[in-house]
N, C-alpha and C positions, 0 to 999 in steps of 0.2 A: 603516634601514627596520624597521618595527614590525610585525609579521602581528596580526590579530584578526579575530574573529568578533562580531557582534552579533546580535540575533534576537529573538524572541520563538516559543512552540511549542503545543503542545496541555499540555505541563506549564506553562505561565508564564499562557496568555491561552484563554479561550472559544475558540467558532468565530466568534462575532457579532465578533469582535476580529479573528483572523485573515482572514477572508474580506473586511475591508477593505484589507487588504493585499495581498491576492493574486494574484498578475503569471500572467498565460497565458504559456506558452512563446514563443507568437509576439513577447512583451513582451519577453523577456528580454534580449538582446542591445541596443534601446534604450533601457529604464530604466538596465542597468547603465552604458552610453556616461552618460546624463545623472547617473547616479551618482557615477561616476570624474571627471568635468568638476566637478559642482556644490560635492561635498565635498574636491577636491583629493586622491583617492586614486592613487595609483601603479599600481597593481594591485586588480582587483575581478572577484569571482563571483558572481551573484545567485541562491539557491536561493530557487524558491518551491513547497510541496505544498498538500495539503490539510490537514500536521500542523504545519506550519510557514513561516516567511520569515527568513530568513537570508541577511546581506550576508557575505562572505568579502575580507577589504580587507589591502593594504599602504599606509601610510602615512609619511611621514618627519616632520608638525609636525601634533599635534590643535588644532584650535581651532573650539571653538561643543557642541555636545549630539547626545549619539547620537539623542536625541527628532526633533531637528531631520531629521537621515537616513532616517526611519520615515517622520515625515510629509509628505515627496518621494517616498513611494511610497504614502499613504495617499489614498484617494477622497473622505475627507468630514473634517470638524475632529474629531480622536478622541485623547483623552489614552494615548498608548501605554506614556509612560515608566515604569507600574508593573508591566509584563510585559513591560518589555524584558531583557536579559543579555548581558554584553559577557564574551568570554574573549580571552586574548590567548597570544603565543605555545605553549610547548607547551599549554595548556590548552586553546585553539585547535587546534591539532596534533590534539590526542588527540578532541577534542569532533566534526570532521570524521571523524574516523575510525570515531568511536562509528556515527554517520547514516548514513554513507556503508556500513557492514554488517548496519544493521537494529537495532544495539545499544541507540540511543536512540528506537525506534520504540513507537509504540501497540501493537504486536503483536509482541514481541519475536523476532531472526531475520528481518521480511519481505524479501523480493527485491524488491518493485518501486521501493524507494529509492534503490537502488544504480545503476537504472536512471536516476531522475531526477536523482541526482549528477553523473552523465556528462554528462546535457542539459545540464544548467545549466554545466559547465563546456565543452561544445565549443560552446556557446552565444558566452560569451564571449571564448573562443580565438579565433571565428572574427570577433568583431566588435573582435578586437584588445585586448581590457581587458585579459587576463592578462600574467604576465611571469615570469622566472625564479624567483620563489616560489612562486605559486601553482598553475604548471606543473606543479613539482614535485611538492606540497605535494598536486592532485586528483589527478595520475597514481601518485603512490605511497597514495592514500585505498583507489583503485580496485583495484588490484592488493592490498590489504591487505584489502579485504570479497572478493576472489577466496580470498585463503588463508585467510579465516574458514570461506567455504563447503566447501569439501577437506580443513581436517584438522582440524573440530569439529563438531556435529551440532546446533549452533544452529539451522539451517534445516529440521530434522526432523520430522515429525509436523505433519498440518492442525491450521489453528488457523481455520478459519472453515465455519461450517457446508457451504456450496456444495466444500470441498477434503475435509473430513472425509468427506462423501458418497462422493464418488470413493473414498477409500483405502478404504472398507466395501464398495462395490464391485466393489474389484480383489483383495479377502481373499475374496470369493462365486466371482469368475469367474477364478482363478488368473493375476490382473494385468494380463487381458487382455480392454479393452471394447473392440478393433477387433472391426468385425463386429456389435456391440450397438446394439440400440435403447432409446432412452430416451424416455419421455414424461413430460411436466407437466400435471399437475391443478389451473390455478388460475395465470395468469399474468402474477405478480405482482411484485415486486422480487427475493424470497427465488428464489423460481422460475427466473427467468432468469440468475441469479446461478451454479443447478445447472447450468442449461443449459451456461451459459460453460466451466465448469470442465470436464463430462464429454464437451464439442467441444472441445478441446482435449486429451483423453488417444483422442481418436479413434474415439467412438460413434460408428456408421456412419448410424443415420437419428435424426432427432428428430420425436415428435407431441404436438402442442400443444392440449389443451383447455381453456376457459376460457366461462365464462357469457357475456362479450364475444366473439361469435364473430369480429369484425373484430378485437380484439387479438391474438386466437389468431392470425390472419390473418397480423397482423405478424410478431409473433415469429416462426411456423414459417418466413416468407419468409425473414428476417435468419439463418438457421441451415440455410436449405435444407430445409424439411422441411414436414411436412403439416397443416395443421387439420383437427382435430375437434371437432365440436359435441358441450355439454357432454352431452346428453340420449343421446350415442352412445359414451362415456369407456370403457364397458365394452367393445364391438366393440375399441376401440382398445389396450384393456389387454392383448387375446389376443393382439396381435402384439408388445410390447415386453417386454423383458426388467428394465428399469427404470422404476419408475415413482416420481417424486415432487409428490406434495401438496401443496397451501398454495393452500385458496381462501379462508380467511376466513370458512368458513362456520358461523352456532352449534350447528348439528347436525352429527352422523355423514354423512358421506356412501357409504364404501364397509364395508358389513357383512361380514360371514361368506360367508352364502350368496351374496352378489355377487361376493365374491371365490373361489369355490369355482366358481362356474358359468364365470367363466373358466379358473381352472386345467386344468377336464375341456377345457375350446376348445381348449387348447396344448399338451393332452395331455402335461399334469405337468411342463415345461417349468421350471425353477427360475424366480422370480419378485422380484425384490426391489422393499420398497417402502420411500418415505422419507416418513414425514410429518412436514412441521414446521411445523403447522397447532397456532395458540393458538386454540379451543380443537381439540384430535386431530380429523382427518376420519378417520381410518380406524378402524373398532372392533380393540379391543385383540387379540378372541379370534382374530384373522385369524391370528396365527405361528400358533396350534395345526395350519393344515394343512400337508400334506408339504410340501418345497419351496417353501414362503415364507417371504421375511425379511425382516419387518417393524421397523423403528428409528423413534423417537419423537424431538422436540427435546430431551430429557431424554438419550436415549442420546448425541446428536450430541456435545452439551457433555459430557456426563463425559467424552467421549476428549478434546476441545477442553481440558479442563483440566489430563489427565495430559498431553497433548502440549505442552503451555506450561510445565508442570513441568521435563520434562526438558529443555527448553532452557533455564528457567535454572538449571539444574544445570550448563550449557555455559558459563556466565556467564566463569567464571572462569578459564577456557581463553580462550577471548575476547578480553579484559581484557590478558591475559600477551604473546599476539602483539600486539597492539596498541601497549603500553608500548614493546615491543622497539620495532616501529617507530617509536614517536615518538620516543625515542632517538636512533633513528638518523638521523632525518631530522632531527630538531633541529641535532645535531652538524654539520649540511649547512647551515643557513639559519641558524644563530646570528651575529648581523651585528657589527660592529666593536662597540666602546664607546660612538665617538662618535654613531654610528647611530642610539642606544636612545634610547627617549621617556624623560623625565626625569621624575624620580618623581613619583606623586599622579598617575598616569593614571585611573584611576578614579574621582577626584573632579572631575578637571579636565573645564570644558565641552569638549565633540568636537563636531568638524564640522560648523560655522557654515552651510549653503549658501548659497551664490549665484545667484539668477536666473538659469536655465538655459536654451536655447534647445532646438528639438527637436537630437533625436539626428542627429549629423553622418552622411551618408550613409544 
């Protein structure tokens, strides 16, 4: 039996590429059954994100083109085969391991792949495609992006404006936004993006201003918390201790003095603001007063870029347990002689399909 990986990624293909590809979770378990049936795989895990699609397969005889595999999961007639890449055992090996820790991600270090590795594999566990390799082969991937995140510092430091916000934050309010309120000015993608992130470290109220006062409407319901009309933003600023920015609008919208007549409202109250309005809504000279701290999308990204520095400074910590692993698990899944595909895998056509029927069960 042969292990490989085939795929296409955000380094190989567009998005216009990818997103013809791209399986919902609820898919998973019967594309992969029509997978394992149509290509004659032994064994199969089907990853699919937003940066990627990737089939994870055991096989014992190739016959036909990985093109052919691609487009039994493609929606419309789309030449794949110039962004596709096939690895095969440790190569394989190691290439899962890379994904499955953020290694080979758009944002180097993220968590939430690690998360969609699991799906995609208890996905197929439960719809019965896996077996004693790939068992293995995702539960030891898993456990190996666990000891990435505990003894290296790959995962350190925001790399996205909406998480950088937070850390600037929790360096103002000594780590601690329970108890805090935050508001949006402008409720827009970038906007609820903060939202998400500063409900999650446990701001206690959220308030939502926005020109569309029924969008505000929204958002503040989905978060539990209040709308403000926009012509009131200022009332609403004396009660929040957070407030960020981003209406899209070509002028200034909060000056000096606007922001000084609420200060005396909160009676000096510390204030932090975030604007990450192209062009700035807030005028510059606002930090000049006591007690506010104001950061521009200029400041967010310069920490966004030392914070991505030093994780690939962690590159090579990384790299070193990973190797070990695949080592090791190699040593574990390296199959007899007779087992192995015969040379010229990579030129030879793979994977002919067969007229599939819907998935069994």
């Amino acid at each position: 039996m042969k292990l490989f990986v085939a795929g296409l990624s955000y380094k190989t293909a567009p998005v216009e590429l990818r997103e013809k590809l791209a399986v919902h979770p609820s898919r998973l378990r019967c594309l992969g059954c029509r997978l394992k049936l149509g290509a004659g795989l032994d064994e199969v895990v089907l990853l699919s994100t937003c940066n990627r699609v990737e089939v994870y397969g055991v096989a014992s005889r190739v016959n036909g083109n990985v093109h052919s595999l691609f487009q039994h999961l493609s929606t419309g007639e789309v030449d794949f085969a110039p962004h596709l890449y096939i690895k095969e055992g440790a190569e394989a090996v190691q290439h899962l391991f890379s994904v499955a820790s953020g290694l080979d991600s758009m944002v180097i270090g993220e968590t939430e792949i690690t998360g969609q590795v699991k799906q995609a594999y208890l996905a197929a566990q439960e719809a019965k495609l896996t077996g004693r390799i790939t068992n293995r082969l995702f539960q030891t991937a898993l456990q190996a992006a666990k000891e990435i995140r505990t003894q290296t510092g790959i995962g350190r430091g925001a790399t996205s404006v909406g998480s950088v916000a937070v850390e600037l934050a929790e360096r103002i309010f000594d780590r601690d936004l329970s108890g805090k309120t935050m508001m949006i000015i402008g409720a827009g993608k970038m906007g609820e993006a903060c939202i998400r992130h500063f409900a999650k470290k446990g701001a206690r109220s959220v308030l939502v201003s926005n020109r569309s006062y029924d969008r505000a409407l929204n958002l503040a319901t989905e978060f539990g918390g209040r709308a403000i009309r926009f012509d009131e933003c200022l009332q609403g600023m004396a009660e929040a201790d957070i407030v960020v920015s981003s209406t899209g609008s070509p002028q200034t919208i909060l000056h000096r003095g606007d922001v000084a007549s609420v200060m005396a409202g909160r009676g000096n109250r510390p204030l932090f603001l975030i604007d990450i309005a192209v062009p700035r809504d807030i005028d510059a000279e606002v930090e000049q007063l006591d007690n506010v701290y104001l950061y521009n999308v200029d400041h967010l990204e310069a920490i966004i870029r030392e914070n991505v520095r030093q994780r690939e400074q962690e590159l090579a910590r990384c790299q070193a347990i990973l190797a070990e692993r695949t080592a090791a698990i190699m040593a574990r899944l390296t199959p007899a002689p007779e087992e192995r595909f015969a040379p010229g895998f990579h030129t030879q056509p793979a994977w002919e399909l067969n007229a599939v029927g819907a998935c069994p069960g």
